[in-house]
N, C-alpha and C positions, 0 to 999 in steps of 0.2 A: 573334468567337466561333466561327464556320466552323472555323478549327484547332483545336480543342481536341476532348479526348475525353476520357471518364471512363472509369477502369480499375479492378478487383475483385480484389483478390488476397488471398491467404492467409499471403502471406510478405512483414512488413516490411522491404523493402530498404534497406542504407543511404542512396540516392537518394531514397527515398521520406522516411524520417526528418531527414535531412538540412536540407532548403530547409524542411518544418511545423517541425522545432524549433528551427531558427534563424531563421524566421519569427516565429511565436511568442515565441519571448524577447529580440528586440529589440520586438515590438508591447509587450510586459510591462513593459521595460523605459523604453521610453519614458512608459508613462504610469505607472508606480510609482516609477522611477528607480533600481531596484536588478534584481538580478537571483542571486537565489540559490540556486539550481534544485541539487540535490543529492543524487542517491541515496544511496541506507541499506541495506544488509548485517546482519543480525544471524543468523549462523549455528550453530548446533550443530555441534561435529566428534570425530569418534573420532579418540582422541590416538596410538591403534596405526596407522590405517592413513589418517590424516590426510582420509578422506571426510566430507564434508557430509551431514547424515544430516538435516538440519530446519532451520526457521527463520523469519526473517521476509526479509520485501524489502518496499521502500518510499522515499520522497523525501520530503524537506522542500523547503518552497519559499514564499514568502512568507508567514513564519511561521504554516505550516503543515507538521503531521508526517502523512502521507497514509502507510497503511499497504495494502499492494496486495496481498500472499500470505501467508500465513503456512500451516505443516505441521511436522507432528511424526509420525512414524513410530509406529503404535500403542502398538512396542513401549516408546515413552520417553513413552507418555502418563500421565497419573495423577502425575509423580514432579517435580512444581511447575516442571521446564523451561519449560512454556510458559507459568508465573508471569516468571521469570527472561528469557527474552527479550524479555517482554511492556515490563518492566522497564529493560531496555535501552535498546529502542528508544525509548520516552518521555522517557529522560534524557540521550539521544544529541538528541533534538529538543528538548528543555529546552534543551541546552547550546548548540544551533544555532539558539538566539532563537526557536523554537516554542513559539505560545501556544495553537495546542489543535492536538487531533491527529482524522483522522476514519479510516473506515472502513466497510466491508462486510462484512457475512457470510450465512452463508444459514440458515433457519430447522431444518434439519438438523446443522450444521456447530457452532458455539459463541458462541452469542447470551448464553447464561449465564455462559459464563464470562470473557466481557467485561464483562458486567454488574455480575462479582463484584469486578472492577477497577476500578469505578467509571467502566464508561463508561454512556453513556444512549442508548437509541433515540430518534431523531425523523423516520425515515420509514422505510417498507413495502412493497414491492412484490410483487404474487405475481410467481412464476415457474416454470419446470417443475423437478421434474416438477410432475405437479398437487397441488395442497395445500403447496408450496414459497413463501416469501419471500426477498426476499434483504431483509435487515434493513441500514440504514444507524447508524451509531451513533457518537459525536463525543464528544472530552472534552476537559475546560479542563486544560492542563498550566500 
């Protein structure tokens, strides 16, 4: 233990990701016996100037659809886009043997209108700024 050192940084290096997720998905592997770890893309794009203007990002992974980010630019909000991606992404994890899908959001951000989608809260954590949660929220697909 003399050699070892622990280090702090701000920038995932590929070295750093490397050896934890191929660490991790043979430990997964060995005791699930599969391994299906899979990023998700669901983007918005302008068809004139072929930019990403919004969307989701997220992974399936032992049938689970884990949603990580999701953004829509003010200006495309209101106009059921982020019904329509929402959409996607659950029947992109439907079709990749995903039986529920989870999530976060923050008490500011769109706890409603996941809710309006039928997903369900079932945990809460404050966070900043004050008066802030980040809401956890999971659905059966």
């Amino acid at each position: 233990m003399d050699n070892l050192s622990v280090e702090v940084s701000a920038v995932i290096e590929p070295e750093h990701l490397q050896p934890i997720d191929a660490g991790l998905s043979a430990f997964n592997m060995e005791i699930a016996g599969y391994n299906d770890h899979s990023p998700l893309s669901v983007v918005i794009r302008c068809n004139d100037s072929q930019k990403v203007l919004g969307g989701i990002l997220g992974r399936t992974y032992l049938g689970m659809l884990f949603i990580d980010l999701v953004y829509l630019p003010s200006e495309l909000r209101s106009k059921s886009l982020g019904e329509k991606l929402l959409t996607h992404a659950e029947e992109e994890g439907r079709n990749r043997g995903c039986i529920s899908a989870f999530l976060y959001t923050i008490s500011f951000q769109a706890p409603e209108f996941y809710k309006k989608h039928g997903w369900e809260e079932f945990g809460r954590i404050a966070c900043l700024p004050e008066g802030s949660s980040r809401i956890f929220m999971k659905k059966t697909l």
